[in-house]
C-alpha atoms as a printed R data frame, in Angstrom:
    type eleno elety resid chain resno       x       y       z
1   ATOM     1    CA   UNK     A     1 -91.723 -41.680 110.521
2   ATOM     2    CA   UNK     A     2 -92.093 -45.391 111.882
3   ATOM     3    CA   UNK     A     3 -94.543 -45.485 114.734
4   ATOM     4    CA   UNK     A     4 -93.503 -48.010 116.579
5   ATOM     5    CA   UNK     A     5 -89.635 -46.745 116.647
6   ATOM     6    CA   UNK     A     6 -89.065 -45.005 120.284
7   ATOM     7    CA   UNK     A     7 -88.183 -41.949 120.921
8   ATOM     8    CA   UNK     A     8 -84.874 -43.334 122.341
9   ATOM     9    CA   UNK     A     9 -84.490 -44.686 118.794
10  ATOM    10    CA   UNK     A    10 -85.607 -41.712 116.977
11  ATOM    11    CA   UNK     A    11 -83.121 -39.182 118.518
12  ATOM    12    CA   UNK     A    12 -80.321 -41.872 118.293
13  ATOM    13    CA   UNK     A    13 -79.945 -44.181 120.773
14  ATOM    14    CA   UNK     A    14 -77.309 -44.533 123.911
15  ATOM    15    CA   UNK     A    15 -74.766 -41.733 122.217
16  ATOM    16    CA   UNK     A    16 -77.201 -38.951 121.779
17  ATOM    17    CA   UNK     A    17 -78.510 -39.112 125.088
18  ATOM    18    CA   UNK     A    18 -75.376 -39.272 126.257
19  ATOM    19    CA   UNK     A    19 -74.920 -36.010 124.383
20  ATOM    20    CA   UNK     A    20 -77.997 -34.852 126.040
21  ATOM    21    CA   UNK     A    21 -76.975 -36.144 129.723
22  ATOM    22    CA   UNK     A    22 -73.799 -33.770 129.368
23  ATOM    23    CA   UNK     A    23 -75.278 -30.623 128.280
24  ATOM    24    CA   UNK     A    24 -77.678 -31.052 130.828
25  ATOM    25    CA   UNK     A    25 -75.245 -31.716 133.763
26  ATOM    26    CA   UNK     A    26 -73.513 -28.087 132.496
27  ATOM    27    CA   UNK     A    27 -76.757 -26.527 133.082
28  ATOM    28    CA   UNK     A    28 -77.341 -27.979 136.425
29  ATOM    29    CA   UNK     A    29 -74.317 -27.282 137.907
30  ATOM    30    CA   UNK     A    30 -73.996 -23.522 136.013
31  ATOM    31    CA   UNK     A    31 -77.946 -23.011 138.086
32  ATOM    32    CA   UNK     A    32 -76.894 -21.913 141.661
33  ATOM    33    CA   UNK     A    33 -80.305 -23.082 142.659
34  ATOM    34    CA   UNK     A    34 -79.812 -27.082 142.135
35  ATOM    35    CA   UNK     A    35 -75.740 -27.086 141.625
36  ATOM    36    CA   UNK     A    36 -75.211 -27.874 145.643
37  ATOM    37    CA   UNK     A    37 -76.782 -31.013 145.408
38  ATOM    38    CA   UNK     A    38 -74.010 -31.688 143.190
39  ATOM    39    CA   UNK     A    39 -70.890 -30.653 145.202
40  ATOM    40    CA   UNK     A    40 -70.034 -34.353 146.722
41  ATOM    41    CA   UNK     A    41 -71.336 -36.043 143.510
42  ATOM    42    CA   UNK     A    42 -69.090 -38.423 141.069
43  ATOM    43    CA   UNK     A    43 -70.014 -36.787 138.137
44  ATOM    44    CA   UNK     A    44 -68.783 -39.095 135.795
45  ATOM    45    CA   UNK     A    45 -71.129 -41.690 137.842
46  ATOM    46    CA   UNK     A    46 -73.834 -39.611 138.130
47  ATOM    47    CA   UNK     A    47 -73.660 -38.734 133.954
48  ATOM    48    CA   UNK     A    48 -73.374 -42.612 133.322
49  ATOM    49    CA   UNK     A    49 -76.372 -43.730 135.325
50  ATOM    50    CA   UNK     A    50 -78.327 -40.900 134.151
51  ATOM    51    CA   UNK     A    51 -78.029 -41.640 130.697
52  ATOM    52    CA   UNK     A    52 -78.763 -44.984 131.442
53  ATOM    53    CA   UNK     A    53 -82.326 -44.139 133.248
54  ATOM    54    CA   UNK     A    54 -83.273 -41.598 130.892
55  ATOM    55    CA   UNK     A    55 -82.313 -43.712 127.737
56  ATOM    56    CA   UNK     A    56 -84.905 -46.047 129.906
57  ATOM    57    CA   UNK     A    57 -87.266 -43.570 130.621
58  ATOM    58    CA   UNK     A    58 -87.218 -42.698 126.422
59  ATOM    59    CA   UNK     A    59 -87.945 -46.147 125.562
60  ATOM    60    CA   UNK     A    60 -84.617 -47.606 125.408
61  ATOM    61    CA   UNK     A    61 -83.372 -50.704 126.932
62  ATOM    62    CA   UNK     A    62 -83.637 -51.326 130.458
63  ATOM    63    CA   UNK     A    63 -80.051 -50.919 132.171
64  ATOM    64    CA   UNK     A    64 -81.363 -49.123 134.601
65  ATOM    65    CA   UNK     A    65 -80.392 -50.394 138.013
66  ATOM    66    CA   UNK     A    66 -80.297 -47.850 140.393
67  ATOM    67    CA   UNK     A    67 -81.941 -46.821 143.315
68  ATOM    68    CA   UNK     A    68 -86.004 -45.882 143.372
69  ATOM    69    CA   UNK     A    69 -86.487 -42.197 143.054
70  ATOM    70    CA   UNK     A    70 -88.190 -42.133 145.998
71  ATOM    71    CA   UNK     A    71 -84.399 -43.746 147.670
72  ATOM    72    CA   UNK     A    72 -82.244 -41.812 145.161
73  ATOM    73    CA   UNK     A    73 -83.854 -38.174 146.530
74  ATOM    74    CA   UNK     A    74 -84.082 -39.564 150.275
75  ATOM    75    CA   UNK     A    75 -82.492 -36.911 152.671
76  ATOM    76    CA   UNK     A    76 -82.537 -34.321 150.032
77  ATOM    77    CA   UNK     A    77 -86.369 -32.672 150.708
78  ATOM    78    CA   UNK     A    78 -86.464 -31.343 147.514
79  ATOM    79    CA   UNK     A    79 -88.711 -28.644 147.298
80  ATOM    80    CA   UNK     A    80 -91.051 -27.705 143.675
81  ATOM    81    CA   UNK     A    81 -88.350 -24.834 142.397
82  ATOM    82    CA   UNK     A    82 -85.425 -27.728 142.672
83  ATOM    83    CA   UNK     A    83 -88.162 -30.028 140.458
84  ATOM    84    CA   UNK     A    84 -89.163 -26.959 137.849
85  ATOM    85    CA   UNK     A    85 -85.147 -26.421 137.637
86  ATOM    86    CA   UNK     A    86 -84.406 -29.975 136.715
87  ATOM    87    CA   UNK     A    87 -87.046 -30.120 134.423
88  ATOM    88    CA   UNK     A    88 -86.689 -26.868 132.807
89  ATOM    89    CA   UNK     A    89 -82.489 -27.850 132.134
90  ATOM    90    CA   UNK     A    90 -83.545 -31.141 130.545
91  ATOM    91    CA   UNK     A    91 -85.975 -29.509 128.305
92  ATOM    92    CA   UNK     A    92 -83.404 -27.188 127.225
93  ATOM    93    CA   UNK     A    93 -80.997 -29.777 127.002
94  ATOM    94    CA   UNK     A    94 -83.179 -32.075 124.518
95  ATOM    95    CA   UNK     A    95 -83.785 -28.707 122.547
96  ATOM    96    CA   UNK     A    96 -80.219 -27.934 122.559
97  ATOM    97    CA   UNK     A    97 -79.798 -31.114 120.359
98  ATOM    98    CA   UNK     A    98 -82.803 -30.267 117.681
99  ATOM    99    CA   UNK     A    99 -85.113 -33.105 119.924
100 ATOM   100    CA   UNK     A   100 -89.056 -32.031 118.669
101 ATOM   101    CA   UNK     A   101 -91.025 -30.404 120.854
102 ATOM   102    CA   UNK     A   102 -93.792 -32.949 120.821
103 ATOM   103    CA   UNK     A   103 -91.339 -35.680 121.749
104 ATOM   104    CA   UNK     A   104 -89.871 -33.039 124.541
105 ATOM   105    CA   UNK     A   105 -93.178 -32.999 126.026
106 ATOM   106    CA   UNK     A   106 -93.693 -36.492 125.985
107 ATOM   107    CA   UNK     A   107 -90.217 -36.895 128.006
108 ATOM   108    CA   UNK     A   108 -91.455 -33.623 130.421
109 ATOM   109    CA   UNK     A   109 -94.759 -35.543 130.836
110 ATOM   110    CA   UNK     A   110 -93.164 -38.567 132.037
111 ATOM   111    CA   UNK     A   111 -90.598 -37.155 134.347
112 ATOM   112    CA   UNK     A   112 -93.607 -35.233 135.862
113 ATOM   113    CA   UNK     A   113 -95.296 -38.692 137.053
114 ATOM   114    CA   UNK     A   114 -91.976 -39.134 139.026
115 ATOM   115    CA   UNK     A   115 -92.558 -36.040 140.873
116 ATOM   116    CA   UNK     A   116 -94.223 -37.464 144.189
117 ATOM   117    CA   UNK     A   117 -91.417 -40.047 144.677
118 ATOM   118    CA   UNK     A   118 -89.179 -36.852 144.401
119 ATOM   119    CA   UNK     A   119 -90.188 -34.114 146.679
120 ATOM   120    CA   UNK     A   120 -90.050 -33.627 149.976
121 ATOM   121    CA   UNK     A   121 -87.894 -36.978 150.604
């Protein structure tokens, strides 16, 4: 395997996490403890610019233009079993697709340093 490819390369660019971005949005909103957040949400918006921060956050081009985290969560006060639940979906949603767990890690590890502009907002 090439080094330097990214892991937004190696699982197959903008389609797969697409892929990824809807299996994980059927989790969330099956998982009565984050689905609320949800209720008033475009989810067609919501899957698009998802799929466009986490292709980011994997390495990917930078299309990202949305909100900070920090703005994105404001309001919601987001509490550590809302965080674990989000994580824990996206995990299972990169599995889902055959992603390695190393890389799945690597993704979990970086989606971790976001967790103070998350919480409590």
């Amino acid at each position: 395997m090439d080094q330097t490819m990214s892991l937004y390369e190696k699982i197959g660019g903008e389609p797969a996490v697409a892929k990824v971005v809807d299996y994980f949005y059927e989790l969330i909103l099956a998982d009565d403890t984050v689905n609320a957040y949800f209720k008033n949400t475009d989810m067609d918006k919501q899957r698009k610019h998802q799929t466009k921060f986490i292709s980011f956050a994997l390495g990917g081009p930078n299309q990202y233009s949305g909100l900070s985290m920090a703005k994105a969560h404001k309001g919601m006060n987001l509490q550590p079993v809302h965080f674990n639940a989000v994580a824990t979906h996206l995990t299972n949603a990169l599995a889902h697709f055959n992603v390695p767990k190393a890389d799945i890690d690597q993704v979990i590890t970086h989606v971790a340093s976001l967790k103070d502009d998350i919480l409590y907002k």
